[in-house]
mmCIF file as Biopython writes it, N, C-alpha, C and O atoms, coordinates in Angstrom:
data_model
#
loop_
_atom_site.group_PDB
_atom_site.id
_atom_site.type_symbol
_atom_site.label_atom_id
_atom_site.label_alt_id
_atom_site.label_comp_id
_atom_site.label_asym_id
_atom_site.label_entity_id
_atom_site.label_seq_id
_atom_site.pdbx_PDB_ins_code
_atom_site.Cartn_x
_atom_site.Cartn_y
_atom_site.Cartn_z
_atom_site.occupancy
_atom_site.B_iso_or_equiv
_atom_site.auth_seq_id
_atom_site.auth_asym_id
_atom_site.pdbx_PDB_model_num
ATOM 1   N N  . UNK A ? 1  ? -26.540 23.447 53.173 1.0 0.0 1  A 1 
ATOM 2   C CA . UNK A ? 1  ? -27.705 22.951 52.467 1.0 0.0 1  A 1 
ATOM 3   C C  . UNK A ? 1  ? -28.199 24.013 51.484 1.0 0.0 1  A 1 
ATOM 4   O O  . UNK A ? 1  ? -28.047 25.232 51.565 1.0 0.0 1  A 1 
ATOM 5   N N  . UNK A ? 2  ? -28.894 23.221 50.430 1.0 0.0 2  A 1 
ATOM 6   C CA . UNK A ? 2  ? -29.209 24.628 49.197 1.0 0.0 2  A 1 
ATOM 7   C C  . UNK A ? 2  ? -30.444 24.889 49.942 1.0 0.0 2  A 1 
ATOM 8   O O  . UNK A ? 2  ? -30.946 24.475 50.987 1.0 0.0 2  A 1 
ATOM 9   N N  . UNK A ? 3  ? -30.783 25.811 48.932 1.0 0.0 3  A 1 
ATOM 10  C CA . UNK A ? 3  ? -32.340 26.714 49.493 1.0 0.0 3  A 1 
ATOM 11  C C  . UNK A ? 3  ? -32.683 25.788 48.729 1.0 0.0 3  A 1 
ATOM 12  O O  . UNK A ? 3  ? -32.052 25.295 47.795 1.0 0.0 3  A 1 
ATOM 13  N N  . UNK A ? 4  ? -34.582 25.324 49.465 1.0 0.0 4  A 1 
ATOM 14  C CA . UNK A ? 4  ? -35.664 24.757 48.984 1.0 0.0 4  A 1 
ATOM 15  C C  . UNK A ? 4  ? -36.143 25.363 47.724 1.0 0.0 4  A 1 
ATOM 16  O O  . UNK A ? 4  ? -35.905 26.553 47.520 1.0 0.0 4  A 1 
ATOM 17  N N  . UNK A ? 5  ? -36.975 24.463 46.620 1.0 0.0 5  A 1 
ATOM 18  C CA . UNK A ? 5  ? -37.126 24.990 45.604 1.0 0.0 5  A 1 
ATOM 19  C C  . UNK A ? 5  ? -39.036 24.731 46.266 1.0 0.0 5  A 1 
ATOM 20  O O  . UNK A ? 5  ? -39.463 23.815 46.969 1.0 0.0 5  A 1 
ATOM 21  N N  . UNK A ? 6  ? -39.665 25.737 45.778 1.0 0.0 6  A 1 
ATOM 22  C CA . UNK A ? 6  ? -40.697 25.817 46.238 1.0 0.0 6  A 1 
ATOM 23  C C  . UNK A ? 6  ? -42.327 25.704 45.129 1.0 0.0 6  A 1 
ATOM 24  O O  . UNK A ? 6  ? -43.033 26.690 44.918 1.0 0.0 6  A 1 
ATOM 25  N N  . UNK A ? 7  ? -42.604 24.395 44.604 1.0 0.0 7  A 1 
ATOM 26  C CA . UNK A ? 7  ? -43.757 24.477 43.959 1.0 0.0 7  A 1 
ATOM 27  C C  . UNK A ? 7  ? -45.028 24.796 44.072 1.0 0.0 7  A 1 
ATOM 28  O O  . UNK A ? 7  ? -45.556 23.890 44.716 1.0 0.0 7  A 1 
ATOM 29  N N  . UNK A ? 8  ? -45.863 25.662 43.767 1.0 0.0 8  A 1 
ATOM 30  C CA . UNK A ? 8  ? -46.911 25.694 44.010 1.0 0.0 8  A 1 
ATOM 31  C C  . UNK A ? 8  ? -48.307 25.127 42.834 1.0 0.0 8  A 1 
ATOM 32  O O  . UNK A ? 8  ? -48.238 25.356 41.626 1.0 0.0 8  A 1 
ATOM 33  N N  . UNK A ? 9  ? -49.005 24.690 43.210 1.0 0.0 9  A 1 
ATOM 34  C CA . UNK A ? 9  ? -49.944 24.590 42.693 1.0 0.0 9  A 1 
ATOM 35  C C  . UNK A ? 9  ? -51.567 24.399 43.442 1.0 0.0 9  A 1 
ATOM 36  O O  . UNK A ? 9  ? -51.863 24.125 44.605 1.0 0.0 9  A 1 
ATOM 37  N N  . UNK A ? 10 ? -52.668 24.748 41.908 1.0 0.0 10 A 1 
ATOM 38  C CA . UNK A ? 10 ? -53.790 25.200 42.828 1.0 0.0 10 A 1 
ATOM 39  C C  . UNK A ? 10 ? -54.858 25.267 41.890 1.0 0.0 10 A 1 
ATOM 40  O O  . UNK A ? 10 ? -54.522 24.824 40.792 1.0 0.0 10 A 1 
ATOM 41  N N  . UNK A ? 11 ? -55.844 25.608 41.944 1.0 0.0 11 A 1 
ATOM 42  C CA . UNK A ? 11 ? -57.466 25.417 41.323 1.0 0.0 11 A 1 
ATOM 43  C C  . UNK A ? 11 ? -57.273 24.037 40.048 1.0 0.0 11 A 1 
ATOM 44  O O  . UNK A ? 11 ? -57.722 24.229 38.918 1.0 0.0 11 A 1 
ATOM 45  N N  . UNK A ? 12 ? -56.761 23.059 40.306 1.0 0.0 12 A 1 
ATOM 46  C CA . UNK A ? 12 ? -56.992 21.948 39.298 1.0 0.0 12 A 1 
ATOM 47  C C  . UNK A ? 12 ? -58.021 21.238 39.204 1.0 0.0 12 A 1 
ATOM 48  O O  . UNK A ? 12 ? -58.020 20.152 38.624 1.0 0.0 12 A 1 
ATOM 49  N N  . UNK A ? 13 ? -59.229 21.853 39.864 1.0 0.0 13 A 1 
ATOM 50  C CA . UNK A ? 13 ? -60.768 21.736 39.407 1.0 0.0 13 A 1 
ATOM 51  C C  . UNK A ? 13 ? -61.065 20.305 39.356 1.0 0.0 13 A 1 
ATOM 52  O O  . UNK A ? 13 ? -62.079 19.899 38.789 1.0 0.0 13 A 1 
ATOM 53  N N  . UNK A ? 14 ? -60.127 19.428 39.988 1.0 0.0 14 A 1 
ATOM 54  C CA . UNK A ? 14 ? -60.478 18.049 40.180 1.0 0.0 14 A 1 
ATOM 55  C C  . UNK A ? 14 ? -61.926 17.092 39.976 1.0 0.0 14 A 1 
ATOM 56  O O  . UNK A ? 14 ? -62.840 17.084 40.800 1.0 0.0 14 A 1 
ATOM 57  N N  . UNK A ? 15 ? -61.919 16.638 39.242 1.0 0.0 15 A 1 
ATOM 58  C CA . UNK A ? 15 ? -63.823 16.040 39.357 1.0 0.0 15 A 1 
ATOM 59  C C  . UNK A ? 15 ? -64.441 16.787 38.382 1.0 0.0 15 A 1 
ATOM 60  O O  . UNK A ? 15 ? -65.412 16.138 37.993 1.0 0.0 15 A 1 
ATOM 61  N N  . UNK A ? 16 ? -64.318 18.274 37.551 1.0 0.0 16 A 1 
ATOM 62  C CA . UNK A ? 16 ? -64.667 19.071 36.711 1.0 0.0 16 A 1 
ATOM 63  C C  . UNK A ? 16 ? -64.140 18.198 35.409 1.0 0.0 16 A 1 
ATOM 64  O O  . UNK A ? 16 ? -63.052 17.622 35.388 1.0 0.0 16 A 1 
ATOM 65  N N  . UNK A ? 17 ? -65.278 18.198 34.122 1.0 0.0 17 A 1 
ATOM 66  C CA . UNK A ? 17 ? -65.010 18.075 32.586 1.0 0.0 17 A 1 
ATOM 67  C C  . UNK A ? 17 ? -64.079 19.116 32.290 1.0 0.0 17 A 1 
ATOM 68  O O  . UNK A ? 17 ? -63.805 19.213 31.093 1.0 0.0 17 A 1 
ATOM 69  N N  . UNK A ? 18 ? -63.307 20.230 33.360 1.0 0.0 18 A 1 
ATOM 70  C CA . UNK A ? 18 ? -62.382 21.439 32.596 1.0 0.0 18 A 1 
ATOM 71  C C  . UNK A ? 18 ? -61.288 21.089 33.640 1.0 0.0 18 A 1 
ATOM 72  O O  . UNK A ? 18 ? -60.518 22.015 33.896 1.0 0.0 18 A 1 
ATOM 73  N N  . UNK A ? 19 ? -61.043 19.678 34.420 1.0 0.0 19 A 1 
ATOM 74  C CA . UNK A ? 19 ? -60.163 19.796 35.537 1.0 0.0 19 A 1 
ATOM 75  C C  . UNK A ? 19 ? -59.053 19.134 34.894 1.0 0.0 19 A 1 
ATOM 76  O O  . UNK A ? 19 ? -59.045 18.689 33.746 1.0 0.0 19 A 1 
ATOM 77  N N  . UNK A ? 20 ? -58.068 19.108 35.783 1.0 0.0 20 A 1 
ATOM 78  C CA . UNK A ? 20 ? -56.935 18.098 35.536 1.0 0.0 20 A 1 
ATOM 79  C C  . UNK A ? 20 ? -57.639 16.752 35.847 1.0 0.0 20 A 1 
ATOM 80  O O  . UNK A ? 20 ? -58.443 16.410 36.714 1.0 0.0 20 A 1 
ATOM 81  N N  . UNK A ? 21 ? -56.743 15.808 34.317 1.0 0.0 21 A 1 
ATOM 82  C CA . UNK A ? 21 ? -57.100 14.414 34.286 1.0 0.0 21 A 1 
ATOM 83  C C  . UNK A ? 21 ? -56.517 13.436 33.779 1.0 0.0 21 A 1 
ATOM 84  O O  . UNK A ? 21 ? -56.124 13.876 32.698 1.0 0.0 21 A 1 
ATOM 85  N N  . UNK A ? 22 ? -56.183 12.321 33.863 1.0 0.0 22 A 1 
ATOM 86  C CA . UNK A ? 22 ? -55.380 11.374 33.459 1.0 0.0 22 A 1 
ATOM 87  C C  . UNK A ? 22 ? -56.119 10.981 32.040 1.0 0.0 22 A 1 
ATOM 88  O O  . UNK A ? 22 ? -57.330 10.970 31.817 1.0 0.0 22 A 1 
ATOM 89  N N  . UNK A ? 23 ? -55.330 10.749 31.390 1.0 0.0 23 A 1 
ATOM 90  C CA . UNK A ? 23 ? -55.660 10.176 29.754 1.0 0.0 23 A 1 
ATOM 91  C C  . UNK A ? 23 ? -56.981 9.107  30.393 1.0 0.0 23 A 1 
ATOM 92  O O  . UNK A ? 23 ? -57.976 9.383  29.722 1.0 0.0 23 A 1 
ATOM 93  N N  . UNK A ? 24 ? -57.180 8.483  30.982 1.0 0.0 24 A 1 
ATOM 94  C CA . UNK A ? 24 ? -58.063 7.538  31.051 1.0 0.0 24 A 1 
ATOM 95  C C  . UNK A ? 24 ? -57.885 7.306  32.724 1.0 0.0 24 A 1 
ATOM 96  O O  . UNK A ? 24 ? -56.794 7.142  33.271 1.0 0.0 24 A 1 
ATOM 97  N N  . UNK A ? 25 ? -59.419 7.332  33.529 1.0 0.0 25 A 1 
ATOM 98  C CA . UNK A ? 25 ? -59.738 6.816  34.923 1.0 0.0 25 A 1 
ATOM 99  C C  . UNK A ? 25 ? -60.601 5.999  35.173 1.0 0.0 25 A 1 
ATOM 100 O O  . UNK A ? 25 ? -61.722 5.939  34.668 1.0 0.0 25 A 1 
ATOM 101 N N  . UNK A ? 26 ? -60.237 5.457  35.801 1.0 0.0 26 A 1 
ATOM 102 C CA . UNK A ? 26 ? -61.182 4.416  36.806 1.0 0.0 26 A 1 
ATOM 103 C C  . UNK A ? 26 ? -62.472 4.830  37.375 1.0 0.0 26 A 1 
ATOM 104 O O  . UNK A ? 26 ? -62.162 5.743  38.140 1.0 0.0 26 A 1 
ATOM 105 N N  . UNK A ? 27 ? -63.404 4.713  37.416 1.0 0.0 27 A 1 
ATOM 106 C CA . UNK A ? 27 ? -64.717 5.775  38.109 1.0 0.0 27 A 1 
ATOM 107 C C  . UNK A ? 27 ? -65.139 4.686  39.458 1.0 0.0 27 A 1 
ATOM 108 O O  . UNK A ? 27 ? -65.485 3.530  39.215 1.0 0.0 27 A 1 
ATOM 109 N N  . UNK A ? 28 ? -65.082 5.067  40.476 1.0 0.0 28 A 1 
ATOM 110 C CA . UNK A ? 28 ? -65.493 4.566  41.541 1.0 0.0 28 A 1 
ATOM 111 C C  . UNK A ? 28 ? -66.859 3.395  41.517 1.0 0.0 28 A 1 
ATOM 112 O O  . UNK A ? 28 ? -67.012 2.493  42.341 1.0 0.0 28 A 1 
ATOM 113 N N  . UNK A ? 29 ? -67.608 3.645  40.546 1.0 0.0 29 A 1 
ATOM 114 C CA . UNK A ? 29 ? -68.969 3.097  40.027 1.0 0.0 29 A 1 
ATOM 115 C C  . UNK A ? 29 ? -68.929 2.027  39.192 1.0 0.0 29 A 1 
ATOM 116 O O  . UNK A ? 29 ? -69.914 1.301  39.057 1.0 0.0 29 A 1 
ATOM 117 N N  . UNK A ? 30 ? -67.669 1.798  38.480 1.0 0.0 30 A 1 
ATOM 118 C CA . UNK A ? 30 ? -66.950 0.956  37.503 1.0 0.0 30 A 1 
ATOM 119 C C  . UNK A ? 30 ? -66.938 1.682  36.358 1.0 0.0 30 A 1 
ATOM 120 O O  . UNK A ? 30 ? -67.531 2.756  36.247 1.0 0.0 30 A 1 
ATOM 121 N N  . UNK A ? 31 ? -66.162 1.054  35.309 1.0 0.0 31 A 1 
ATOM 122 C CA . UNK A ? 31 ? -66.259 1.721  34.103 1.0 0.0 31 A 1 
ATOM 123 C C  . UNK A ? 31 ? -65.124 2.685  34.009 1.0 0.0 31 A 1 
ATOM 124 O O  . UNK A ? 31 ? -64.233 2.642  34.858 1.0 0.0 31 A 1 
ATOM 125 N N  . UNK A ? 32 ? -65.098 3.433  33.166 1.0 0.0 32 A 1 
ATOM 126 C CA . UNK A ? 32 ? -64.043 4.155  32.839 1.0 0.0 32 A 1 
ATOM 127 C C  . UNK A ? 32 ? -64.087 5.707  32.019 1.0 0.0 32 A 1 
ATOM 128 O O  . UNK A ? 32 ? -64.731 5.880  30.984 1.0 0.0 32 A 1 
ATOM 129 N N  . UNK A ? 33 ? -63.323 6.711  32.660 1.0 0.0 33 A 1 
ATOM 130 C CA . UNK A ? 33 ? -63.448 7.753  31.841 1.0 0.0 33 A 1 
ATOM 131 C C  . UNK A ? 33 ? -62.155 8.158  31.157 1.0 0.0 33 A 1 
ATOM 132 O O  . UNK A ? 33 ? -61.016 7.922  31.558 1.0 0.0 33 A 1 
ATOM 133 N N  . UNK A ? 34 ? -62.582 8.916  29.871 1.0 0.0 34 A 1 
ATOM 134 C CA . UNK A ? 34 ? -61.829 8.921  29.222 1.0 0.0 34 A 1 
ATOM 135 C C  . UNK A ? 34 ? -61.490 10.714 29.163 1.0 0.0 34 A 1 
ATOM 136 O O  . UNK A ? 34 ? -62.490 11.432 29.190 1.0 0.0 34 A 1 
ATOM 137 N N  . UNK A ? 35 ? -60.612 11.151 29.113 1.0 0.0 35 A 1 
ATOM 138 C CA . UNK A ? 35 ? -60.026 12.455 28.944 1.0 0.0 35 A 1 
ATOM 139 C C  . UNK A ? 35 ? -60.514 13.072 27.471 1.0 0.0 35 A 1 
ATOM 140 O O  . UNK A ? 35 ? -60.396 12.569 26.354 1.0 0.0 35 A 1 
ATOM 141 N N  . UNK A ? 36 ? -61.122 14.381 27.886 1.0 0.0 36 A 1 
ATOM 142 C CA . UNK A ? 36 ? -61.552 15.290 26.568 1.0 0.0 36 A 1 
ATOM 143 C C  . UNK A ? 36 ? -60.454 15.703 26.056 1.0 0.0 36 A 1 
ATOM 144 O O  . UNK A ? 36 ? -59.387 15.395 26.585 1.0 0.0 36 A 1 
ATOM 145 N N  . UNK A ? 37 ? -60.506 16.493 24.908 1.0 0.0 37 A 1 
ATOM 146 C CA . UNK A ? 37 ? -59.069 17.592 24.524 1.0 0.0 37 A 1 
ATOM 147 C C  . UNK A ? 37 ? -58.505 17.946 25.163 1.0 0.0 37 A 1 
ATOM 148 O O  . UNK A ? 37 ? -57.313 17.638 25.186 1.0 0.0 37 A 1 
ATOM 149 N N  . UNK A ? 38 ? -59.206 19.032 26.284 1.0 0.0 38 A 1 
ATOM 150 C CA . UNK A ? 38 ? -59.020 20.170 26.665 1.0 0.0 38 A 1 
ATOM 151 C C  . UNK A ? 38 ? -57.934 19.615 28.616 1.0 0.0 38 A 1 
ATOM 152 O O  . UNK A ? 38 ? -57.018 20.217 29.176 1.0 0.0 38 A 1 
ATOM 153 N N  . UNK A ? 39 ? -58.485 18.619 28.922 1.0 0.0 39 A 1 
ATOM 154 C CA . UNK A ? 39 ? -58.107 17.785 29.499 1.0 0.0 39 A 1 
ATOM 155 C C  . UNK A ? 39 ? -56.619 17.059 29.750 1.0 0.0 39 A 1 
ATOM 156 O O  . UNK A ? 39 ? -56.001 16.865 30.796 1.0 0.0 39 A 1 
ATOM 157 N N  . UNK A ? 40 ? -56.222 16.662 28.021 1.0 0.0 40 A 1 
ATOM 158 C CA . UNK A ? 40 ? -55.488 16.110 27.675 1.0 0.0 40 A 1 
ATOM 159 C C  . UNK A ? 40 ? -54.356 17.065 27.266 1.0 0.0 40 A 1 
ATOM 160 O O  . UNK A ? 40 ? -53.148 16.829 27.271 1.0 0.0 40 A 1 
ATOM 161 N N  . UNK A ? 41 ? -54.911 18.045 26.958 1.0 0.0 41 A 1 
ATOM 162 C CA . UNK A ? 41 ? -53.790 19.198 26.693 1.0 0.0 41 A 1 
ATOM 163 C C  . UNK A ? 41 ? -53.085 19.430 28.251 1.0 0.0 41 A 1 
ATOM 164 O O  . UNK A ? 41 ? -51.871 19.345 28.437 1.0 0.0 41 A 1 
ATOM 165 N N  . UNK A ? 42 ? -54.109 19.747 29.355 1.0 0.0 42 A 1 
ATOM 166 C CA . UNK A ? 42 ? -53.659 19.917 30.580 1.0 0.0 42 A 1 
ATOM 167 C C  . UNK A ? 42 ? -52.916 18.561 31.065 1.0 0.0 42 A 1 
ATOM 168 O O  . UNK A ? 42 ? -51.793 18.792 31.512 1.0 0.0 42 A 1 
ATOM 169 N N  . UNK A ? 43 ? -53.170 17.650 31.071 1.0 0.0 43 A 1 
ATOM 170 C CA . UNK A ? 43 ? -52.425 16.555 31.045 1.0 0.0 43 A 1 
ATOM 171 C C  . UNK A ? 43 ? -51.266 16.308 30.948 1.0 0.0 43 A 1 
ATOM 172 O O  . UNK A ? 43 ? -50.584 15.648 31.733 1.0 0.0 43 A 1 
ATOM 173 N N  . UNK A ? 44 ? -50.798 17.047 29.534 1.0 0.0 44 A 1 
ATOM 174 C CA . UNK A ? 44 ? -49.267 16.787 28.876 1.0 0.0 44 A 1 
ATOM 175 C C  . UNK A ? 44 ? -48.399 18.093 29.478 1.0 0.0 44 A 1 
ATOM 176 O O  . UNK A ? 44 ? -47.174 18.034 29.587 1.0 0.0 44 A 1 
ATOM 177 N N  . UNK A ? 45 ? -49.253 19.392 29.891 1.0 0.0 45 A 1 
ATOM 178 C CA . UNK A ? 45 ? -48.348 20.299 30.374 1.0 0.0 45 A 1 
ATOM 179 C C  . UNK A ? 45 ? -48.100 19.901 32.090 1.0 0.0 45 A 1 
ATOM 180 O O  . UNK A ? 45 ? -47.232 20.461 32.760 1.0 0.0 45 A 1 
ATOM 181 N N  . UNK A ? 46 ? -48.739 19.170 32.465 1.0 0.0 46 A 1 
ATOM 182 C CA . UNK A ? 46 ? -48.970 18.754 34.030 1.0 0.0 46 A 1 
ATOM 183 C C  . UNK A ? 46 ? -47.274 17.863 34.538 1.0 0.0 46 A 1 
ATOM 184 O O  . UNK A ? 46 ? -46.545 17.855 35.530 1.0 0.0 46 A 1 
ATOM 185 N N  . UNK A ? 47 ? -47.296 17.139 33.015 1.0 0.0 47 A 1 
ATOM 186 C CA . UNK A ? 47 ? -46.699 15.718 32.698 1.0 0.0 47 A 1 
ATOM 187 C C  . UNK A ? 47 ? -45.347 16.370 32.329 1.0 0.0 47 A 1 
ATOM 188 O O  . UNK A ? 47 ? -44.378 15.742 32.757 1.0 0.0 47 A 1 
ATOM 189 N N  . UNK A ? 48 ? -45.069 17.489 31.632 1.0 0.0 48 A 1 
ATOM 190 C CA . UNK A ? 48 ? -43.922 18.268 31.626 1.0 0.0 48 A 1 
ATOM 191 C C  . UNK A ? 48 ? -43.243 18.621 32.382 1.0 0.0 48 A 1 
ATOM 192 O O  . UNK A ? 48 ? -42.053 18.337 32.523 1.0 0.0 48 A 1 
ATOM 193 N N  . UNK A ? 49 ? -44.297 19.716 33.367 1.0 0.0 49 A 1 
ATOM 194 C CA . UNK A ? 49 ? -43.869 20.420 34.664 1.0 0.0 49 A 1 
ATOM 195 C C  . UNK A ? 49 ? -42.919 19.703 35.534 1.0 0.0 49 A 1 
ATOM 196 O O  . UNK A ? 49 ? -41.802 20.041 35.925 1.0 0.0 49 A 1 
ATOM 197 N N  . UNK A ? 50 ? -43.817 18.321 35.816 1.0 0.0 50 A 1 
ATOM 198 C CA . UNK A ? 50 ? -43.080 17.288 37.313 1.0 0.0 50 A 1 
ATOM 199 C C  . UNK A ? 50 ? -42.110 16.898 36.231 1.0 0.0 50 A 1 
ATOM 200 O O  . UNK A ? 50 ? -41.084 17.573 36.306 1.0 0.0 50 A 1 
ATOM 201 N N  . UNK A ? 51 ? -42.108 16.112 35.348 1.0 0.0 51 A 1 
ATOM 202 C CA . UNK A ? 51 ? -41.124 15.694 34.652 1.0 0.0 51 A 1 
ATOM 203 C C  . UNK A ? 51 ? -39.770 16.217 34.190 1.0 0.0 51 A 1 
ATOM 204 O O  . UNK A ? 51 ? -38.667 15.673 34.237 1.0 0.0 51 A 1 
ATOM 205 N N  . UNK A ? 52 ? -40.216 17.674 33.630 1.0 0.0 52 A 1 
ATOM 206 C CA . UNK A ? 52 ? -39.017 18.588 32.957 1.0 0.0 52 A 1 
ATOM 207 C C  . UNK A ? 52 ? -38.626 19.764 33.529 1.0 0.0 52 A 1 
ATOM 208 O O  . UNK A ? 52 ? -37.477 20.161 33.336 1.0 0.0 52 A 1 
ATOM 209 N N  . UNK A ? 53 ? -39.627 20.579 34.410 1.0 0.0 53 A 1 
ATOM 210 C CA . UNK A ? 53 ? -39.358 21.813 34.448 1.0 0.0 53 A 1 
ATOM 211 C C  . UNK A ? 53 ? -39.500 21.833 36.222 1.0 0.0 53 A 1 
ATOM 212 O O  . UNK A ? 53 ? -39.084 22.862 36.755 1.0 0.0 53 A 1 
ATOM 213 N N  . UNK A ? 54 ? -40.018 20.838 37.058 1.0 0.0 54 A 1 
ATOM 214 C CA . UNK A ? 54 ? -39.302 20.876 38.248 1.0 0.0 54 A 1 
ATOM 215 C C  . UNK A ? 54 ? -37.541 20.071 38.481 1.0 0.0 54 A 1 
ATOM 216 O O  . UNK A ? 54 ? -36.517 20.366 39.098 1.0 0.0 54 A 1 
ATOM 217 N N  . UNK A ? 55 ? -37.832 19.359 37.909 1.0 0.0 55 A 1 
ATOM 218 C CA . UNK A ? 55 ? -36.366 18.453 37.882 1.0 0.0 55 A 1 
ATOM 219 C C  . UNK A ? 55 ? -35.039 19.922 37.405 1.0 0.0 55 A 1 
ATOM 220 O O  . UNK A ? 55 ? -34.049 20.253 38.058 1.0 0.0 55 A 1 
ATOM 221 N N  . UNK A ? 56 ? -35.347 20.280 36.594 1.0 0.0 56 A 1 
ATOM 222 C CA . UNK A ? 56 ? -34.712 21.546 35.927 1.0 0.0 56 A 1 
ATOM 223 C C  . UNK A ? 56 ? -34.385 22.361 37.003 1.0 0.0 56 A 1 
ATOM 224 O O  . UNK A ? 56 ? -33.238 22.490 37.432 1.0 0.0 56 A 1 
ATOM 225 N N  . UNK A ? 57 ? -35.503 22.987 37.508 1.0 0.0 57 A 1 
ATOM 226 C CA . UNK A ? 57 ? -35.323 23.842 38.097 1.0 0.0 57 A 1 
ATOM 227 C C  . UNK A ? 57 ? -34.400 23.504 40.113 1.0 0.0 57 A 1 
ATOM 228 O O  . UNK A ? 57 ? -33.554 24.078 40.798 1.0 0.0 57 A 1 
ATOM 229 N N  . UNK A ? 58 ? -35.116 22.498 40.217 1.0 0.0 58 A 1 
ATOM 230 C CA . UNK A ? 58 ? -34.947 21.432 41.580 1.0 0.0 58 A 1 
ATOM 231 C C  . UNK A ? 58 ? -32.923 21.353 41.301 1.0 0.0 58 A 1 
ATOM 232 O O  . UNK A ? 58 ? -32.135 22.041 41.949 1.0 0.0 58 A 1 
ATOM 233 N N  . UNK A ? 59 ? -32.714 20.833 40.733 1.0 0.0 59 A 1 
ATOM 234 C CA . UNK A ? 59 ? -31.489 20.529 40.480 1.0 0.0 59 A 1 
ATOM 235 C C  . UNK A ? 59 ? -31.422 19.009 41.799 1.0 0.0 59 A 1 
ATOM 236 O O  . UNK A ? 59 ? -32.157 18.025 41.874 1.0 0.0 59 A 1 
ATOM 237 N N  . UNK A ? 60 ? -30.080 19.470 42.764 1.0 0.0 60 A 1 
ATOM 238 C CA . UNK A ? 60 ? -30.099 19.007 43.993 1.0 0.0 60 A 1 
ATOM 239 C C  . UNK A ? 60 ? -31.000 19.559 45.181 1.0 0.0 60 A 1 
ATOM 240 O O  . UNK A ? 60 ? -30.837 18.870 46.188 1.0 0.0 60 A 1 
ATOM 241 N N  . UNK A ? 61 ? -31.633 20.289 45.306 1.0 0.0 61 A 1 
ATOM 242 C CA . UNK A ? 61 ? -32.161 21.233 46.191 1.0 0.0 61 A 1 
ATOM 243 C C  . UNK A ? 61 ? -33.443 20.614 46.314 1.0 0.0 61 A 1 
ATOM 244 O O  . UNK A ? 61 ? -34.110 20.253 45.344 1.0 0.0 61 A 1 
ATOM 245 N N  . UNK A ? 62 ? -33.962 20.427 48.122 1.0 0.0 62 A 1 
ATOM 246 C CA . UNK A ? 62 ? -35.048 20.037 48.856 1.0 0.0 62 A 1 
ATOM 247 C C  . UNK A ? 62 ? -36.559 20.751 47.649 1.0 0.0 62 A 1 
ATOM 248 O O  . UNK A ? 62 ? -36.666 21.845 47.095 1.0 0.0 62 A 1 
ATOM 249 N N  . UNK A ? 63 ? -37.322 19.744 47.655 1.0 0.0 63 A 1 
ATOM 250 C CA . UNK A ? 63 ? -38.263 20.106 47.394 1.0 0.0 63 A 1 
ATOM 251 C C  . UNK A ? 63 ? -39.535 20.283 47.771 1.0 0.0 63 A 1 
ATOM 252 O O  . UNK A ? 63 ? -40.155 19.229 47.905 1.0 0.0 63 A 1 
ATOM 253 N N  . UNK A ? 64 ? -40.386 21.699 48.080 1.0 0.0 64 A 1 
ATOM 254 C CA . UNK A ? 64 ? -41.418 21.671 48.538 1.0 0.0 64 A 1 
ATOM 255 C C  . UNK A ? 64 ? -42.747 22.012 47.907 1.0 0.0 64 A 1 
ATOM 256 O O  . UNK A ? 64 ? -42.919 23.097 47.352 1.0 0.0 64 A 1 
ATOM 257 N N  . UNK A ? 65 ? -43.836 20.941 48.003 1.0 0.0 65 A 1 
ATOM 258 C CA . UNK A ? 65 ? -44.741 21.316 47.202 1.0 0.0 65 A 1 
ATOM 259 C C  . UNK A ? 65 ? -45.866 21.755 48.094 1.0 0.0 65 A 1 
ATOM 260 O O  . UNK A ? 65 ? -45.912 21.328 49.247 1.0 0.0 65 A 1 
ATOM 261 N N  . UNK A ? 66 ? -47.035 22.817 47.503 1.0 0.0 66 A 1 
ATOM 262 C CA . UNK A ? 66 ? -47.597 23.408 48.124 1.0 0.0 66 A 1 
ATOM 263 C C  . UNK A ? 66 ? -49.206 23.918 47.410 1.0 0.0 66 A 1 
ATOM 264 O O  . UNK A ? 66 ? -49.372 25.011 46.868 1.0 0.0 66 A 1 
ATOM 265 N N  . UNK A ? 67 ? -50.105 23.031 47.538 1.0 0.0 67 A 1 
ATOM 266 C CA . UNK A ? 67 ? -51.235 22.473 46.897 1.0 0.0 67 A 1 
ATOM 267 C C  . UNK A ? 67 ? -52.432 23.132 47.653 1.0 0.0 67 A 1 
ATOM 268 O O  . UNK A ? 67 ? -53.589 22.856 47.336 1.0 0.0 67 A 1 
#
């Protein structure tokens, strides 16, 4: 078996105007929020990472994430 590839991640300030956020959410209250810049920038590098640069790195090898 290969060695585990090991992700970490951490302070994504969830619920914060400076946190990680989806282009557009649902708000528990109804209605909808919409992603600032600063947001949206974090967004697309978030959207990279899982997409391009764990797959990359992961190859065949177990993956563990660690939040």
């Amino acid at each position: 078996m290969d060695d585990a590839v090991l992700a970490v991640v951490a302070d994504l300030h969830v619920g914060s105007r400076a946190g990680l956020c989806p282009p557009e959410a649902e708000l528990d209250s109804g209605g909808k929020y919409a992603a600032n810049s600063v947001q949206q920038a974090l967004w697309q590098g978030w959207c990279e990472f899982w997409g391009k640069d764990v797959p990359e790195a992961r190859g065949n090898s177990p993956l563990v994430v660690l939040a």
